[in-house]
LOFI-212451 format. One record per residue (C-alpha): x, y, z. Coordinates in steps of 0.25 Angstrom, whole numbers. Each point is the difference from the previous one (the first is absolute). Last residue first. Layout:
REC     c1     c2     c3
REC      X      Y      Z
...
//
This chain:
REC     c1     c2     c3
REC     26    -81     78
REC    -12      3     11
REC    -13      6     -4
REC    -13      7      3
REC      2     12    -10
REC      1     -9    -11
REC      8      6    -10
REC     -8      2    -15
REC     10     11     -8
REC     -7      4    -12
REC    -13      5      7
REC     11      9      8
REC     14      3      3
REC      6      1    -13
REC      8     -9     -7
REC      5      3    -15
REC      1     14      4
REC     -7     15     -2
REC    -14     -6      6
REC     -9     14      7
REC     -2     -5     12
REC    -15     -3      4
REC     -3      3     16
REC      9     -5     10
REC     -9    -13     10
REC      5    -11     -4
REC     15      7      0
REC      0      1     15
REC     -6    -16      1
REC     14     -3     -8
REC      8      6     10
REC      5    -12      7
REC      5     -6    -13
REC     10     14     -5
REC      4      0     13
REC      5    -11      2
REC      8      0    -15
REC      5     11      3
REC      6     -6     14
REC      5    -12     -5
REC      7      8    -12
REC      7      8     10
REC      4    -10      9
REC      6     -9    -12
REC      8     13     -7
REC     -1      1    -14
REC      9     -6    -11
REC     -8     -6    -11
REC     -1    -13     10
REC     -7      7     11
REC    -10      2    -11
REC     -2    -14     -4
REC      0     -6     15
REC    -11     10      2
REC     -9     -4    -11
REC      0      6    -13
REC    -16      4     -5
REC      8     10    -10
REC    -10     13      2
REC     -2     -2     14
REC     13     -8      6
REC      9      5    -10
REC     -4     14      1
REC     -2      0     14
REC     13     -3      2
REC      6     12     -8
REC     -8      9      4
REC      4     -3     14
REC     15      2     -3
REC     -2     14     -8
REC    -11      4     11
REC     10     -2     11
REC     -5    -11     10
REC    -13      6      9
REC     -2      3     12
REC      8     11      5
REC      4      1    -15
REC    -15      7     -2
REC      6     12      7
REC     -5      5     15
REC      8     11      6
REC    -12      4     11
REC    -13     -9     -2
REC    -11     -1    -13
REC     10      8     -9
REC     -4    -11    -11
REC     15      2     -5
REC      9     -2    -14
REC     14      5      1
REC      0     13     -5
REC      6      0    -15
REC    -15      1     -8
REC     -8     10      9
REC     14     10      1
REC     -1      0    -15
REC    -13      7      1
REC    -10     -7    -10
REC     -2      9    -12
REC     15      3     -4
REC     -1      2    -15
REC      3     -9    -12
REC      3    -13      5
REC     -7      2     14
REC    -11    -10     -2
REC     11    -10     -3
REC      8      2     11
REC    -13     -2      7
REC     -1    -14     -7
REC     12     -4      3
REC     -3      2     15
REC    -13     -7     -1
REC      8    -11     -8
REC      7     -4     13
REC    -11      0      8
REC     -8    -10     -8
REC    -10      4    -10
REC    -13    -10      0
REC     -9      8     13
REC      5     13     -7
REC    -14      6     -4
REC    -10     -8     10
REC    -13      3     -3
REC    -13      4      9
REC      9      4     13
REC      3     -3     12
REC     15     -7      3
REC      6     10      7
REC    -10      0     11
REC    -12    -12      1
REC     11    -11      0
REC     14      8      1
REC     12     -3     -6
REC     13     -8     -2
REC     -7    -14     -3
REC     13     -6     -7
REC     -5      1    -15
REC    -11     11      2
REC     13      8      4
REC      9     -5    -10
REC    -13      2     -9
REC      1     15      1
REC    -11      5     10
REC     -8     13     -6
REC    -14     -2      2
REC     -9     10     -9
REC    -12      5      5
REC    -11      5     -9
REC     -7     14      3
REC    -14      0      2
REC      2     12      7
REC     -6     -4     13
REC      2    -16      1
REC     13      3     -6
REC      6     11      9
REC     -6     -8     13
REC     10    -13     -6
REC     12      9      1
REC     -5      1     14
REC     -1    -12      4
REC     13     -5     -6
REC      6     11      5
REC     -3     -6     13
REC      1    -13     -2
REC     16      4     -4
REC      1      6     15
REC     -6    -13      6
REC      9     -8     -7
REC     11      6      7
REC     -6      1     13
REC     -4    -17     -2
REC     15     -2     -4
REC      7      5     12
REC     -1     11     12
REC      3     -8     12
REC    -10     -6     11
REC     -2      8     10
REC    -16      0     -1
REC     -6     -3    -14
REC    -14     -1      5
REC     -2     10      9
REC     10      9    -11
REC    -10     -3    -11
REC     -8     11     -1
REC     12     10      4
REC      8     -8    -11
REC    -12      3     -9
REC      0     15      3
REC     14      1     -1
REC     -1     -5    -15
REC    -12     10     -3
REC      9     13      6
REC     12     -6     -9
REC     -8     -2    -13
REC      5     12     -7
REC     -9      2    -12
REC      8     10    -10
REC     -9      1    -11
REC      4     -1    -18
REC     -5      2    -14
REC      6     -5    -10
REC     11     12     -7
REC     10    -13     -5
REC     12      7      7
REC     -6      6     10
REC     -5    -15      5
REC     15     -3      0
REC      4     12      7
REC    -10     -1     12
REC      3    -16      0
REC     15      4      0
REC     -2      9     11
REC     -9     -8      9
REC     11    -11     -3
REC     12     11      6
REC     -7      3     12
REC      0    -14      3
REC    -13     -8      4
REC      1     -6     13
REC     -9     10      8
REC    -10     -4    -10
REC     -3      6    -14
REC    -12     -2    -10
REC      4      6    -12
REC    -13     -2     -8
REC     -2     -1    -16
REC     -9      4    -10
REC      1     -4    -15
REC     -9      3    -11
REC      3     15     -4
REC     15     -5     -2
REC     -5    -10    -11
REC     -5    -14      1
REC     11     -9     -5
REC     11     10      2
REC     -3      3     14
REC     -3    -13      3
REC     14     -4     -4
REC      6     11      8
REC     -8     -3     13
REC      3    -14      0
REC     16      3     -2
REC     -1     11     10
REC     -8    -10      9
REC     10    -12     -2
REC     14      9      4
REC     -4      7     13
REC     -4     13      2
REC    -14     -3      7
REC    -11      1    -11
REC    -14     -4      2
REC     -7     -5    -10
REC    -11      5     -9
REC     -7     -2    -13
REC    -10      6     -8
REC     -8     -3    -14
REC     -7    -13      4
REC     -9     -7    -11
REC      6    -14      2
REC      5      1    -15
REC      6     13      1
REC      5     -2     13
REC      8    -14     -2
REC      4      5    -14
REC      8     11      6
REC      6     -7     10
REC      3    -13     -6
REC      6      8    -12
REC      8      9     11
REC      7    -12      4
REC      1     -7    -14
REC      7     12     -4
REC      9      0     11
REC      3    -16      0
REC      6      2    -14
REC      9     12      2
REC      7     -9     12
REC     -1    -10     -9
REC      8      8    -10
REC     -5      1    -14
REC      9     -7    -11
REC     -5      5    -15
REC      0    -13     -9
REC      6      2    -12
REC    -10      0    -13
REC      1     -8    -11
REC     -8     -2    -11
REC      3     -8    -14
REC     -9    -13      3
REC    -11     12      7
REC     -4      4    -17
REC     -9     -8     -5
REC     -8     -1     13
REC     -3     16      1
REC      1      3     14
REC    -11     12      4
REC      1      7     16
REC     -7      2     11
REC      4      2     15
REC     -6      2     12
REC     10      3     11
REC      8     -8     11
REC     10     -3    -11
REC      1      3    -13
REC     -1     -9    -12
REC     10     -7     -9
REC      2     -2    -12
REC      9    -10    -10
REC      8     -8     14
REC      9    -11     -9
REC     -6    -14      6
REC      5     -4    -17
REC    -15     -3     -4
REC     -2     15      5
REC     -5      6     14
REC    -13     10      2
REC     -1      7     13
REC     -9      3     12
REC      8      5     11
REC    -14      2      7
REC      4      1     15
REC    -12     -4      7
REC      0      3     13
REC     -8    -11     10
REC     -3      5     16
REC    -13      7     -3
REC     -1     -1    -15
REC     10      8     -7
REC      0      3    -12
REC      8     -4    -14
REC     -5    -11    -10
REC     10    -10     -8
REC      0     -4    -14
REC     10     -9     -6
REC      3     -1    -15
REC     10    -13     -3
REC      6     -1    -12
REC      4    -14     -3
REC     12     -9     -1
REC     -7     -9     10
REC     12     -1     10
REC      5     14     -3
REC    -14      5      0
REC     -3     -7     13
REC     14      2      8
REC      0     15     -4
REC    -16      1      7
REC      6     -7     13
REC     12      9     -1
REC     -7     13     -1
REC     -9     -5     13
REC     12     -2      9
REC      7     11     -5
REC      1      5     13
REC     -8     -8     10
REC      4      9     13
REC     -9      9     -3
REC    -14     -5     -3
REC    -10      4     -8
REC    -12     -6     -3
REC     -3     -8    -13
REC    -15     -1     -3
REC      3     -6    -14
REC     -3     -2    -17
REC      9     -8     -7
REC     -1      0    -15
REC      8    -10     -6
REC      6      1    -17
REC     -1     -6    -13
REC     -6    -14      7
REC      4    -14     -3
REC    -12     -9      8
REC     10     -8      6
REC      7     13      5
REC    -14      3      7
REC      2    -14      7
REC     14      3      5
REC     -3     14      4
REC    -12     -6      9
REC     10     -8      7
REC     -7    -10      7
REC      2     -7     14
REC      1     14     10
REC      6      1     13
REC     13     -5     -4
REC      1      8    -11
REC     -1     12     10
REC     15     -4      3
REC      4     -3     14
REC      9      8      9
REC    -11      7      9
REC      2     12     -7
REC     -4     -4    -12
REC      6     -5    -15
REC     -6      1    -12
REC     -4    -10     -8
REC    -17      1     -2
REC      1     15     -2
REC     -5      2    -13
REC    -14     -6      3
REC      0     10     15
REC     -3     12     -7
REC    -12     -4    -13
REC      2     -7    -14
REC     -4      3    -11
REC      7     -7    -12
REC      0      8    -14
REC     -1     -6    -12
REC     -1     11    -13
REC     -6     -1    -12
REC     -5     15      3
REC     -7     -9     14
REC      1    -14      3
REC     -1     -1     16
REC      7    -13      4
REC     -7    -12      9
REC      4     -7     13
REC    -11     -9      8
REC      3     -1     17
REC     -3     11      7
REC      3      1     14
REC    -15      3      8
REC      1     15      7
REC     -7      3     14
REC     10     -5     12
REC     10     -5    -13
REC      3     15      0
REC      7      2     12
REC     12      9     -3
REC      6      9     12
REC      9    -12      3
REC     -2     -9     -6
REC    -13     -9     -8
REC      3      6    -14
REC    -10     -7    -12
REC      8     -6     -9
REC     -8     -2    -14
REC     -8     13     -4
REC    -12      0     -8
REC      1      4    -14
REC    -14      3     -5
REC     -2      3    -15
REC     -8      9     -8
REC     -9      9      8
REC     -6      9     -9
REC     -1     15     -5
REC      8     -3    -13
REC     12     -6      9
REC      2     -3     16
REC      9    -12      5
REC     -3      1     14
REC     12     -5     10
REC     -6     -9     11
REC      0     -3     15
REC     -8    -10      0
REC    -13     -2     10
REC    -11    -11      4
REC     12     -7      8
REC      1    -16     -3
REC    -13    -10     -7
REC    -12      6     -4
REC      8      5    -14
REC     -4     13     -7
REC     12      7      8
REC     -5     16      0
REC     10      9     -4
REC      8     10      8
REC      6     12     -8
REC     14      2     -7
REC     -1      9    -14
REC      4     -3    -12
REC     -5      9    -11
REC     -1      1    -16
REC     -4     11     -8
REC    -11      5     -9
REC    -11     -2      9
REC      5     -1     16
REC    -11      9      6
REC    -11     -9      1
REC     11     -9      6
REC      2      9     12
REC    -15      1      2
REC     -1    -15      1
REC     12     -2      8
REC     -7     11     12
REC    -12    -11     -1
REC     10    -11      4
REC      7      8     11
REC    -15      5      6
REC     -3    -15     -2
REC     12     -4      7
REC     -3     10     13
REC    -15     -4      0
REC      4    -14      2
REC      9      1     12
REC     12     -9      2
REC      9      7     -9
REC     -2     14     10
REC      9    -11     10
REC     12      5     -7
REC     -1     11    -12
REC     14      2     -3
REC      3      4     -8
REC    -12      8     -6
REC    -14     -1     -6
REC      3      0    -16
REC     15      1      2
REC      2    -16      4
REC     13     -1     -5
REC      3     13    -10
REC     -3      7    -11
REC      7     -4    -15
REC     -7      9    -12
REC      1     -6    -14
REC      0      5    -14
REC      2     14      3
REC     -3     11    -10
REC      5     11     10
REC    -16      5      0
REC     -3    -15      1
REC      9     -1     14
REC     -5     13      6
REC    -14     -4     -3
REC      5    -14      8
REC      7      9     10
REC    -13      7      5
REC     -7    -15      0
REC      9     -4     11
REC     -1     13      8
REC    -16      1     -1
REC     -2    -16      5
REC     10      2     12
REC     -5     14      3
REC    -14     -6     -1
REC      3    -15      6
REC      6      6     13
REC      2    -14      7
REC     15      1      1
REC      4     12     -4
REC      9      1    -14
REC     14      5     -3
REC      2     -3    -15
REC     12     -3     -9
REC     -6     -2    -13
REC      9     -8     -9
REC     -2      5    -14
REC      1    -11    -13
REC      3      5    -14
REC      1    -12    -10
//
C-alpha cells in the first residue's frame, strides 16, 4: 500500500484555498499511484477554528467544502480531519472527526476520544468525546484512525501529573482490541521549543507498545499566536523513525507500507535557537499573508530586541516591506543611532531620523505647573517611550504599515515597559523568547555574515530613558532572572521550590512580585507569537484581581 502524508498550511475559515489545496494533492497522489492520502486535524476549515464552531453557517460551509473534496477522492482513499455533526440530542452538537473518504463517499467517521481542555486547548468548550471504536478495512488491511490527543493519554505535563490522569479510556487500548495493521493519527500539533523530542517520543512509545507502524500527519502555519511545526513522520512496529518530514514547511511525500519494517533514518538534530527563528519568521509571515497586511514597521533603537524584531520581519516579509524609525532622545547614545543606522543598512529597509527631543520639552513644559520641583523619575521616563509610541503609532495609521512590538518575555514577564509606548503594536514577535535566547538568537542571525552590529549584542542592554541607565539597575542579570522565570512560568514551581534549586531568596521573591503585579500590563499586549510550552496569553489564565 502506498500511503502519502499531506503536510498542509491551511487558513482557518478560507474554505476555497483550503478546499483547492487538499483536492490538488489528491490529483497529485493518483498521478503517483497513491493508495491513501493522510491531511491533517481539522484541515477542512482550520485549527483552530474557536468560537467559528458555534455558528451554523460556518459548519455548513466546512460540511459542503467535505462534499467537494469527496467528489474528488475517486480512485484513491483519503482521511482527512473535519467536524462532524453528533446525531445524539444529548452532549455537544459537534465531533472533532477524521473522514474516511473512498470512491467519491464518506466511508467511515472516527471521532476523536480525549478532547484537550489545557492550556491553549479547549476543545471540550465545542466538541463531545467520542465513545464507539471501529477499524477502517481497506486493501485487506485494518487501519486504526485516530486523531492528536488519542495517542497521547500517558504523557507526563508540566504540572507533574500524567495526561492519563485527566482522561478514563485509552483509545489505543480499545483499537488494539480490535487488532489493526497499522494507526493513522492525524494532529494540529504546535510547536514549541523547549519539548524536544517530546512528540517523537509519544509516537515511539505507541508503535513500540502496540508493535505497530504509526503514520502521524501534522499541518504547518501560523495562526495569530499558534505555529505549527509539521515534523509529520512515519514510525515502524520497532519505534524505528522510517521518514520524516521538514519542519515549519509544507511537505509531501509517498511511504510504501511493505517496505517501512526495513527503514531507518537518523533523526537530524536542529538547534532550538534555530527552531525558534523559523517559527519567528513563520508567525510573521503567515500572520500578514493571512490577515491581508503586506507592511510592517517599528521603531528601531540600537538595542538587542528591535535588531532581532527587525531581522526577522525582514526575512519574513522582504526588505521592500519593512520600515523602521530611529527615534532618539537626549539619552540615546551616539553609538545606538549608529548601530540602528548600520543595521537598517544592512537589510536595505527603509529608514527616518525622528528626534523627539523638542516634543519631549514640550510636554515637560505642559506639565512643568503640574509636576513642580519634584524630581525627574518614572513618569518622564514613560512619557519619552509614550511618545514614540505616538508617533510610531501616526506612521501605521497613515501608511497602513503594521506595528510590531518588540518586548522580550523577560520584559513582558516582570512588567519592564511601557503601556501605550513600547508595548503598541498589532503582534508581538518576541513576547515568548526570554532575554537570554534573544542574544542567542542574534548570534544566530549573524552566523554567516555580520548583519546586527556586534557592538548591538555585547553592550549591556538599556532603554536610555535617563543618564547611564542599564536594565541591571532594576532588574536581576538576565542569565539569573531567566532562570526564575522559567521555573516559575513555564514549570509552575513555587518559590520555595526555586529557592531550593539554588537561587537567591530576595531575588526570587522579587521576580516572582513582579511577575504578579504585572499581570494587568500583559492583559492588555497585543497576540504573541507562541514559541514555548507557556506563553503569556489565552494559554496562561491569571486573574488580574488576585492575591496568592
Amino acid at each position: 500500500m502506498k500511503i502519502a502524508l499531506a503536510q498542509l498550511n491551511y487558513h482557518i475559515g478560507n474554505f476555497e484555498s483550503n478546499t483547492e489545496k487538499i483536492i490538488s494533492c489528491i490529483e497529485k497522489s493518483k498521478k503517483e499511484n497513491v493508495d491513501l492520502v493522510i491531511f491533517s486535524e481539522l484541515a477542512i476549515c482550520g485549527y483552530p477554528p474557536k468560537d467559528l464552531l458555534e455558528r451554523k453557517d460556518f459548519v455548513d460551509r466546512t460540511l459542503l467544502a467535505l462534499e467537494k473534496v469527496t467528489e474528488s477522492c475517486t480512485d484513491i482513499a483519503a482521511v482527512i480531519g473535519g467536524p462532524s455533526i453528533n446525531p445524539n440530542t444529548k452532549g455537544k452538537n459537534l465531533y472533532n472527526s477524521a473522514y474516511f473518504i473512498s470512491d467519491g463517499k464518506v466511508e467511515s467517521i472516527h471521532n476523536k476520544t480525549l478532547l484537550p481542555n489545557y492550556d491553549i486547548f479547549d476543545e471540550y468548550r465545542y466538541f463531545e468525546p467520542n465513545t464507539e471504536f471501529s477499524l477502517v478495512e481497506f486493501k485487506g488491511k485494518k487501519i486504526a484512525i485516530t486523531i492528536c490527543e488519542d495517542l497521547w493519554e500517558n504523557q507526563p505535563t508540566d504540572n507533574n501529573f500524567s495526561k492519563s490522569e485527566l482522561y478514563t479510556v485509552s483509545p489505543m487500548e480499545e483499537l488494539n482490541k480490535l487488532q489493526p495493521d497499522f494507526v493513522v493519527n492525524i494532529a494540529a500539533s504546535p510547536f514549541s521549543y523547549n519539548q524536544k523530542d517530546y512528540r517523537t517520543n509519544i509516537l515511539k512509545s505507541c508503535s513500540q507498545n502496540y508493535q505497530l507502524p504509526v503514520f502521524y500527519v501534522n499541518q504547518i502555519g501560523a495562526h495569530t499566536e499558534l505555529i505549527f511545526d509539521g515534523d509529520s513522520m512515519v514510525l515502524n512496529s520497532k519505534g524505528e523513525l522510517a521518514c520524516r518530514l521538514q519542519y515549519f514547511e509544507e511537505d509531501y511525500k509517498i511511504v510504501d507500507l511493505n517496505e517501512i519494517e526495513n527503514s531507518q533514518i537518523e533523526e537530524k538534530e536542529v538547534d532550538y535557537i534555530e527552531k525558534i527563528h523559523d517559527a519567528l519568521v513563520l508567525g510573521l509571515k503567515d500572520y500578514f499573508g493571512k490577515m491581508g497586511f503586506k507592511q510592517a514597521t517599528l521603531g528601531l533603537s540600537g538595542g538587542i530586541d528591535s535588531a532581532v524584531t527587525v531581522v526577522l520581519a525582514q526575512r519574513a516579509l522582504g526588505k521592500e516591506n519593512v520600515r523602521v524609525l530611529l527615534l532618539p532622545s537626549e539619552f540615546s547614545s551616539d553609538h545606538s543611532i549608529k548601530d540602528a543606522v548600520d543595521l537598517a543598512e544592512n537589510l536595505g529597509i527603509q529608514y527616518e531620523i525622528v528626534a523627539i527631543q523638542d516634543i519631549f520639552n514640550e510636554f515637560q513644559k505642559s506639565l512643568s505647573p503640574i509636576f513642580g520641583d519634584l524630581p525627574f523619575n518614572v513618569a518622564e521616563e514613560n512619557i519619552q517611550a509614550r511618545i514614540r509610541g505616538t508617533l510610531m503609532m501616526g506612521l501605521s495609521n497613515k501608511f497602513g504599515h503594521i506595528l510590531l512590538n518588540t518586548s522580550n518575555k523577560s520584559e513582558a514577564a516582570v512588567g519592564y515597559g511601557t503601556l501605550y509606548g513600547d508595548m503598541n503594536g498589532g503582534l508581538s514577535v518576541l513576547g515568548d523568547v526570554y532575554k537570554t535566547d534573544v542574544f542567542k538568537m542574534a548570534w544566530f542571525m549573524n552566523k554567516d555574515a555580520e548583519v546586527i552590529p556586534e557592538n548591538t549584542i555585547v553592550k549591556p542592554p538599556s532603554a536610555e530613558l535617563r543618564p547611564d541607565q542599564k536594565d541591571s539597575d532594576s532588574l536581576p542579570d538576565y542569565d539569573i532572572l531567566d532562570g526564575i522565570l522559567y521555573r516559575y512560568i513555564e514549570k509552575n514551581m513555587s518559590l520555595e521550590e526555586i529557592i531550593n534549586e539554588g537561587f537567591e531568596k530576595e531575588t526570587v521573591k522579587k521576580a516572582i512580585r513582579l511577575v504578579n503585579m504585572n499581570e494587568y500590563k500583559r492583559f492588555q499586549t497585543p497576540p504573541i507569537l507562541r514559541v514555548s510550552s507557556k506563553a503569556f496569553g489565552f494559554g496562561r489564565k491569571i486573574p488580574l484581581v488576585a492575591k496568592h
